[in-house]
C-alpha positions, 0 to 999 in steps of 0.5 A: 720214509724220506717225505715223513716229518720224522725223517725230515726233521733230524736230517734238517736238524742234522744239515744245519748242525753240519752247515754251521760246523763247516763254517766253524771249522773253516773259520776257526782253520782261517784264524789259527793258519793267520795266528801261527803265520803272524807268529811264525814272522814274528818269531822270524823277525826276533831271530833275525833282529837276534842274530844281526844283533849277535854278529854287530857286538863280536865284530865290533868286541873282536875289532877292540881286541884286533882280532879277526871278524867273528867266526859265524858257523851257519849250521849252529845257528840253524841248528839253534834256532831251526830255521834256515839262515842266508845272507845277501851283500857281505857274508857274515859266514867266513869260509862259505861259499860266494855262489850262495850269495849271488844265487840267493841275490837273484831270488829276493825282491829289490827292497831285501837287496837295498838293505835299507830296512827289515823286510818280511817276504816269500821266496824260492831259494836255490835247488829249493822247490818249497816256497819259504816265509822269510824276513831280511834284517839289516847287518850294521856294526853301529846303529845309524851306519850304512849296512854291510849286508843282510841276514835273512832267516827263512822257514819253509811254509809247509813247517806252517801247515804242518802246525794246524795239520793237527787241528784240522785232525781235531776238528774233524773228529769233533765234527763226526761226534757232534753230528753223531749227537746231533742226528741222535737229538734230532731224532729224539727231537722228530720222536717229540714233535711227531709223536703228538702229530700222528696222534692228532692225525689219528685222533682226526681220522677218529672223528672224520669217522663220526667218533667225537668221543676221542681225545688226545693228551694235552699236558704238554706246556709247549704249543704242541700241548696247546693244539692238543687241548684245542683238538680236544676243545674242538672235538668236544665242540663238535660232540656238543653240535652233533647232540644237538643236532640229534636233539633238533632233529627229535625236537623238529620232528616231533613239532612237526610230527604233532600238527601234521598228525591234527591236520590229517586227522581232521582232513580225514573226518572232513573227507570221510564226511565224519562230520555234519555238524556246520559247527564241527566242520567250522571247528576242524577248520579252524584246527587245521589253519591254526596246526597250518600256522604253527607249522608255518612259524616252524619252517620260518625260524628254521630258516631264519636261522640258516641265513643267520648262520650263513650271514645271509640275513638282510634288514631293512631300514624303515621308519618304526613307532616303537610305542605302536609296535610295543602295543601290537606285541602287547596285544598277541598274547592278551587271550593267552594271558586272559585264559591262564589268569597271568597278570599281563601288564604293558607299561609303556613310553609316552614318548616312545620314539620313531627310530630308522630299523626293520620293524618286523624283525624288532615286532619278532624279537619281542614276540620271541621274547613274549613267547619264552615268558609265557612258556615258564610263567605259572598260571595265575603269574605275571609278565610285564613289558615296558618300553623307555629310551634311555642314553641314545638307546631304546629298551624293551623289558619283558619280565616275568615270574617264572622259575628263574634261570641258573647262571650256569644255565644263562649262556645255554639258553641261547645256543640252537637247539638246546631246550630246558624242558626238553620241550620245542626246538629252542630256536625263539632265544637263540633268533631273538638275540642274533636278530638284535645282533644284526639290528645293531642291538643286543639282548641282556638277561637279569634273573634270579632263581625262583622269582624270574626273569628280565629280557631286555632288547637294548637297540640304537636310537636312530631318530627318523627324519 
């Protein structure tokens, strides 16, 4: 079709071979017309410096041997050198006619006529209608004397014309072959370049239909192949988010499912008046607000990542007591630890410093990280966290005893939605570390396989006050 690339492409392609073709030719004809006019003249001027000579040495030869003027035949001589030969002032044809001169007189430019020098120019001759290139040569029979008059040796300049005629015939020839090959190239170009292009477009169409699965050839070493592989990389990203959405989704459900499954079953015991018991009651009480908050935390790290997402996270800029914060993390989890015999240990800064930042963000990212340790430590392990300033920085190390993360599996960890033991949404890390991002920090990570793990949040230390 006209508006398609692989039309567009050859006809483009081909306009441009033709465009630069037209200039070529132009050019080329311009230079060989001036190359057969430039030596066109001096063919010209050699007849005519040749004949002036030839006529000085038989006069001066027949003057010696008191002869008479030398008898020039003008047809010879036209029929030697192919030109057309006249004369002004003293003929140097005997016998021709005198009318010739003076006609021939009134056609020549004023400087042929002071028979003074060499003169190229243009002319008519009479009961000619061709217009002739023509050059004058003085006639002396000795250098340096006054002339006697001037042979003129003309060619018609259609002779000129004729002499490129041919290859003007030959560049048009060319010039058909070569947009012939052109349009094929062209068109095998379009075929090349259109080919992978409708593919991805196809391969497109495939994925805005849910099918994340297709992919196209990327073996190409040009940047066609290297947006082919990009395709690919993008459709397998997409498939990776889509599981991992689908994964979320179970995950949330299933996390939501499990509180609000409690929340009814006691709400339902407590309506139905299934339980007196004040104990009982205070107990399922206890239940529901406990499943209240769990599904509380949920909701607010699915929204805290949202705004992550959507840059739409704000901080706020206020003094901090790092070693208080660190001690009130420290203490959330102390029950926990209490019942699971985990050796629980805070190993704290004397000085911990009072820096400028948003301390229930920095309390939640440590919490996260609390949170994960307790997760993969065994009962009876140990988690440990410390605080220490260090090079304009302040550092909070959670370490613990668990499994251990695989180095394949390091950057994983922190993707949304991805879960190890296929247990929770996986939204602690994944917060954790954009948190620390937007509080000017980061999160580093030191495991090793089998003897556990080491969080670090590393934040700027700017000092309150």
């Amino acid at each position: 079709m006209p508006g398609s690339l692989r039309f567009r492409v050859p006809a483009l392609f081909l306009l441009g071979i033709v465009l630069f073709g037209l200039v070529a030719a132009t050019i080329a004809l311009r230079l060989f017309s001036g190359f057969t006019e430039q030596r066109s003249l001096e063919e010209l001027r050699r007849q005519a410096r040749g004949i002036a000579s030839l006529y000085a040495d038989a006069a001066l030869r027949a003057a010696d041997e008191g002869a008479q003027a030398p008898d020039f035949v003008a047809g010879t001589l036209e029929d030697a050198t192919g030109d057309q030969l006249y004369y002004v002032g003293a003929s140097p044809f005997p016998g021709q006619d005198s009318g010739l001169q003076q006609l021939l007189e009134a056609h020549v430019p004023p400087e042929v006529r002071t028979l003074s020098r060499q003169v190229t120019f243009e002319f008519t001759p009479p009961g000619e209608d061709r217009t002739y290139l023509a050059v004058a040569q003085p006639l002396r029979l000795e250098r340096d004397t006054e002339p006697l008059g001037a042979i003129v040796v003309a060619t018609p300049r259609t002779e000129l014309r004729d002499q490129w005629v041919p290859l003007a015939q030959r560049l048009v020839l060319a010039f058909l072959v070569g947009a012939v090959i052109a349009g094929l190239l062209g068109w095998w170009l379009s075929r090349r370049i259109t080919g992978p292009v409708l593919a991805l477009s196809a391969a497109a169409d495939e994925i805005g239909e849910g099918n994340y699965d297709v992919r196209v050839p990327g073996g190409r070493d040009d940047e066609l192949g290297q947006l082919s592989r990009r395709f690919n990389q993008m459709a397998a990203t997409l498939a990776a988010t889509e599981k991992r959405e689908r994964q979320f989704l179970m995950s949330v459900s299933h996390e939501l499912r499990t509180p609000l499954t409690a929340i009814r079953g006691h709400v339902d015991a407590l309506r139905d008046g299934l339980l007196e018991d004040p104990e009982l009651v205070q107990a399922s009480l206890d239940v529901v607000a406990d499943e209240a908050v769990r599904l509380e935390r949920l909701v607010g790290d699915v929204l805290d990542l949202a705004k992550l997402n959507a840059h739409r996270f704000t901080v706020r800029a206020e003094e901090v007591d790092m070693g208080r914060l660190v001690e009130r993390a420290f203490g959330t989890f102390q029950e926990e630890a209490r019942r699971r015999e985990i050796e629980y240990r805070l190993v704290g800064d004397a000085e911990a410093p009072t820096i400028v930042t948003d301390g229930d963000r920095v309390l939640q990212v440590v919490s996260n990280l609390l949170s994960n340790a307790f997760r993969w430590t065994p009962d009876g392990g140990r988690v440990e966290i410390r605080a220490a300033t260090e090079n304009g920085t302040v550092r909070v190390d959670v370490s613990d005893t668990g499994p251990g993360i695989r180095p394949e599996e390091r950057e994983a960890i922190f993707v949304p939605f991805i879960s190890r033991d296929h247990h929770g949404t996986g939204l602690g890390l994944p917060i954790a570390r954009e948190i620390a991002v937007a509080l000017g920090g980061r999160i580093e990570l030191e495991s090793e396989v089998g003897k556990g793990s080491r969080f670090r949040l590393v934040l700027p230390a700017r000092l309150a006050g």
